[in-house]
Steps between C-alpha positions, in 0.01 A plus 500: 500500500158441646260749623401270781655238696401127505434524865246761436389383216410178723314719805299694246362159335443317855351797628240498197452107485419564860272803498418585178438849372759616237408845548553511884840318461571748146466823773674361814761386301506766250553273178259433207197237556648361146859400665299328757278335255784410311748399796229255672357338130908407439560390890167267450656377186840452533583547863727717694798470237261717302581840702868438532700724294595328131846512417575520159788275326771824323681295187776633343481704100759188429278226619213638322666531159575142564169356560361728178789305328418206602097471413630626154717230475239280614 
C-alpha cells in the first residue's frame, strides 16, 4: 500500500509547479524534497496516471511452471 495518496500526491506537485520551493512545501507538508522531486519529474512525464497506485498482476505457481515449460519447449 502507498504511503501517500494520489490526491495528495497531485496537491503537493500543483502546489510546487505553482510556487516553487521544495523545501517550503518538504516542511509544510512534512515529506522529503526527493518525493516531490520525484512525484512532479513523473507527473511532467507521464501525467496523472503516474501517482495512481500500480496494481500488480498475482499468477498462479501452475501458470508459471507452464510458461517456463513452454519457452523450453520453444
Amino acid at each position: 500500500m502507498s504511503k501517500y495518496s494520489p490526491q495528495f500526491k497531485l496537491k503537493v506537485v500543483k502546489d510546487y509547479l505553482k510556487s516553487g520551493g521544495q523545501r517550503r512545501l518538504a516542511h509544510l507538508y512534512e515529506i522529503n524534497t526527493s518525493d516531490i522531486r520525484k512525484w512532479t519529474l513523473s507527473y511532467q512525464s507521464n501525467g496523472l496516471s503516474s501517482l495512481k497506485k500500480r496494481v500488480y498482476q498475482h499468477y498462479t505457481p501452475e501458470f508459471k511452471k507452464s510458461v517456463i515449460q513452454y519457452v523450453k519447449a520453444h
